[in-house]
N, C-alpha and C positions, 0 to 999 in steps of 0.2 A: 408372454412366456418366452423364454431364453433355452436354447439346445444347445448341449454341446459336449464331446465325448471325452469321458478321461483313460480311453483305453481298454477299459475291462468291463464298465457299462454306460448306458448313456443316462443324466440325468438332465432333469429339467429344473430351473431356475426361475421364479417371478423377477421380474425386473421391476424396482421401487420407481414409481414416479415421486419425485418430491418436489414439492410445490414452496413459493415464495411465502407463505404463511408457517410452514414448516420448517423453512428456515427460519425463519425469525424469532420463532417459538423453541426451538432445540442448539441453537446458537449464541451461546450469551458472549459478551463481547469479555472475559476473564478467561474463555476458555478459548477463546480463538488466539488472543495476545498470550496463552500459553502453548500453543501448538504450530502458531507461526514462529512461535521463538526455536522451539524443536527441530520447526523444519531447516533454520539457519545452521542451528550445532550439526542437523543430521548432513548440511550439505556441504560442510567445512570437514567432516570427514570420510564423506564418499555415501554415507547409506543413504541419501536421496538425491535424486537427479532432478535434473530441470533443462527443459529444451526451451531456445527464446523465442519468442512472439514471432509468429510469420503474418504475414498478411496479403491477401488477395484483393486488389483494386480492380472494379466495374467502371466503365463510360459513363454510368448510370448516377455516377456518387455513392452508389453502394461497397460497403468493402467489409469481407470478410476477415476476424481476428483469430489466429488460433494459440492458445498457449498450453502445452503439454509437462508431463510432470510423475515423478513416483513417489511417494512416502509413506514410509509404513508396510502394510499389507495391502495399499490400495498404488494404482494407477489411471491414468485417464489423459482429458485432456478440456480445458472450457474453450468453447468456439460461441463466438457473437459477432453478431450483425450490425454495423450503425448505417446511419444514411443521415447526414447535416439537417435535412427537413422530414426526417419518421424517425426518431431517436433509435435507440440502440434496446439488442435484443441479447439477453445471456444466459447459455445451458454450458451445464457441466455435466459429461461422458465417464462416469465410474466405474472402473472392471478390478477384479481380482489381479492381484500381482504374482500368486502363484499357481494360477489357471487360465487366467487371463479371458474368464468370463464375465460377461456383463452385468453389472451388480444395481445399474441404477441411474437415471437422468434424472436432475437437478436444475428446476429451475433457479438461476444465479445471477438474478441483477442485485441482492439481499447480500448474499454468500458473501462476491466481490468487493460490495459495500465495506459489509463488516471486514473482510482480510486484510484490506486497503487501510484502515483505520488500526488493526491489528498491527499491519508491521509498522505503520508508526509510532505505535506506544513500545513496541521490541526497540525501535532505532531511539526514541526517547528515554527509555529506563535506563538503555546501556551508556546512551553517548551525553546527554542531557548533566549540566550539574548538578550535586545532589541538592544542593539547597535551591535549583528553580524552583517557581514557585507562582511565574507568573507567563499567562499563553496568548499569544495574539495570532488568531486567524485572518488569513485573505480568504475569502471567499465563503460563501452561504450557501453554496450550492447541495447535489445529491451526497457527494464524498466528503463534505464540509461535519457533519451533525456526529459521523462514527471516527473521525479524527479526534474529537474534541472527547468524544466518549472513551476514548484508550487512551489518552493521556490521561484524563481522569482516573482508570484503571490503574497506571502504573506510577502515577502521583498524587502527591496532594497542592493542589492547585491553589489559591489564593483567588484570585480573580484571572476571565477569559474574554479579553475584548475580540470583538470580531468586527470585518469592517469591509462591505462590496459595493459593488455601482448603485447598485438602487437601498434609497435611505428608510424605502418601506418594509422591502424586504430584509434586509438584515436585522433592524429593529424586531419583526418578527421572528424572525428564526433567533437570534437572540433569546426573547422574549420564551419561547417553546423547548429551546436548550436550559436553559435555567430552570423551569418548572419540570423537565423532563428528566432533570441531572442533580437537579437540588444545591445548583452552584452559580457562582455569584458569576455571570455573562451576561455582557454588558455591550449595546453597539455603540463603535469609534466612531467621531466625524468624519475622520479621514485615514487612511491609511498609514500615513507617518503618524497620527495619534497613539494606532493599531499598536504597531511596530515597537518605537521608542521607547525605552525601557521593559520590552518583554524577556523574558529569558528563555521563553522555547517560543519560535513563530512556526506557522504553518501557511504553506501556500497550497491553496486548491481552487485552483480557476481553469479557463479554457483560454487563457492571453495568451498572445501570439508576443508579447513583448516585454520587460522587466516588471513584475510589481511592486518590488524590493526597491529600497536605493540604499548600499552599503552604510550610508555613512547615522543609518537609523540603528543598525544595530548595535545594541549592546557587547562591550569586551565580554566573552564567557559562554555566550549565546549558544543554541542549538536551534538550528534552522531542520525542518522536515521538507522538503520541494517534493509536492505528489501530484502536481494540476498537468502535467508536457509527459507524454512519450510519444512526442513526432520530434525530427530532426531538427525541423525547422520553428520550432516554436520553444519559449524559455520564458521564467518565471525569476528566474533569477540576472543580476546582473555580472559583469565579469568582473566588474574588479572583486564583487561580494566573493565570487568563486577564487580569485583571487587570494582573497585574504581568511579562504577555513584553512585551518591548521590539518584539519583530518575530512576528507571528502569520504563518506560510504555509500557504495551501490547498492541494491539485491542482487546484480549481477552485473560483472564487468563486460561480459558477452552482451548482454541484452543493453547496456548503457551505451556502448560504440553502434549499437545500429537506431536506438531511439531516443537518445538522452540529449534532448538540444541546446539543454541548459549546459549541459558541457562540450558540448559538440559545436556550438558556435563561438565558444569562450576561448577554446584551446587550441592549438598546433598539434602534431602526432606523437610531438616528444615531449609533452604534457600527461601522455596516457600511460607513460614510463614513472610520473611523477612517486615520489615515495609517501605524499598527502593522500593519496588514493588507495582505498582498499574495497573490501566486500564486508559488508554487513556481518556475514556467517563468517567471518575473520575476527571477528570484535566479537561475535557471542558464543563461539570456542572458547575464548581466550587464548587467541592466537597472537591479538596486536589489540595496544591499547588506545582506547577512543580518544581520550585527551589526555597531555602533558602537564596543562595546567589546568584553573578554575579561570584563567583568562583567556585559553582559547576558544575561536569560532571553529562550532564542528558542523555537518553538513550532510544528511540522510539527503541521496539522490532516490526517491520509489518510482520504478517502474511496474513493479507486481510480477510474481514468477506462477508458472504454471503450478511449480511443486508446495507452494502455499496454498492455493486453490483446493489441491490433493490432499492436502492433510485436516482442511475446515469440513473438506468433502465429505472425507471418510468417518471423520467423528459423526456427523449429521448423520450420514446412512447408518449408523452405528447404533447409535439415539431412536431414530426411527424402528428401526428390524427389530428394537428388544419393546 
């Protein structure tokens, strides 16, 4: 139970525990890829805030993430734990925006999942040609399965090769993707199989080095890069960065302090570039995503607090009623 006075009496409040089954079960990935989209319009014109990632580093290799955020009638903040050898831990802190009472903790490794995948299919619908058709994943991993799900969402897909280090696992998750999605996904030999002739790729790995190699991509392409928010680690290569016509962030503050894919590609008069924009610029319609059907465009995701806030608050929403 929650105290807290609004001046004329005091009342009390349950605070919702919600649990990772609860997300999953009040969370469908249409309604996330329309509320993360929301939260881009609301941030390109002031009604929702976003503060960027801070983090606390231990001796220990433990290090604390925090990312903060308002939208809507809700505010809060998600804070997690990783450790390289005890994986990572994710709650989300929900309070009133106009009381700024505690309304709710949120278990969110589920949540995160899904919003990560979310604004991929927002950065695909917008920036994506209309006639792609066809998707090649790097990676199999936890963020791999709700990528492939919101492009599904906000396309109609043809076929989805997917393609990572190991030739068992991907076959599998393949294999589980397809029966799980009712679409044609398929594991790649190799990588440049992946790639080669796809017209939306997605990158979701933990590589510390290119997965890409520029010269696999397709003229027209839209690339997603969501695996890198450390400085020093990139998914993509430079000259690829090189050659998008239009690069978009979720945030150009949180992309100069984590984005390594851009941050080891460019000089400081590269972040002046007029190829660079915000995401929430392009789903205003403020600035257009492509000029033609031949160029390469380029969603950099780092994931913002105020995304977080707005899957948040639907959930608690969903729940309470």
């Amino acid at each position: 139970m929650n105290f807290y006075d609004t001046g004329t009496r005091a009342i009390i409040i349950p605070m919702l525990h919600i649990t990772e089954e609860d997300v999953l079960r009040l969370l469908p990935m249409s309604e996330a890829v329309r509320l993360v989209r929301e939260s881009f319009e609301s941030l390109a014109t002031g009604s929702a805030r976003n503060q960027a990632r801070r983090r606390l580093h231990l001796p220990t290799g433990a290090v604390l993430h925090q990312l903060s955020g308002q939208f809507g009638n809700y505010f809060g903040c998600k804070i997690y734990s990783t450790h390289p050898k005890h994986g990572a831990h994710f709650l989300v802190l929900l309070y009133d925006a106009a009381t700024a009472a505690p309304l709710a903790l949120i278990d969110a490794n589920h949540l995160g999942q899904i919003r990560t995948g979310a604004a991929t299919g927002v950065a695909t619908s917008l920036m994506a040609n209309p006639a792609a058709d066809t998707l090649a994943v790097i990676g199999s991993g936890f963020q791999a399965r709700t990528q492939i799900e919101a492009i599904l969402t906000v396309r109609p897909i043809r076929e989805v090769r997917v393609w990572s280090r190991t030739a068992t696992r991907r076959a599998e998750f393949a294999a589980a993707c397809a029966r799980d999605f009712n679409s044609n996904i398929v594991p790649a030999d190799s990588a440049g199989a992946a790639v080669t002739g796809a017209t939306i790729v997605v990158t979701a790995t933990y590589a510390k080095d290119p997965v890409l190699e520029a010269s696999w991509i397709s003229p027209g392409a839209h690339i997603n890069a969501i695996g890198s928010n450390n400085p020093q680690r990139r998914e993509i290569p430079p000259d690829l960065i090189a050659a998008a016509s239009t690069i978009a962030t979720d945030s150009l503050e949180q992309a100069r302090i984590e984005s390594g894919d851009l941050l080891l590609a460019w000089s400081e008069a590269d972040w002046q570039s007029p190829r660079l924009t915000e995401l929430s610029q392009v789903a205003a319609g403020l600035r257009p995503a492509r000029a033609s059907t031949h160029d390469i465009t380029l969603f950099k995701s780092n994931g913002l607090g105020a995304q977080d806030i707005a899957v948040a608050g639907y959930v608690f929403e969903r729940m309470r009623a």
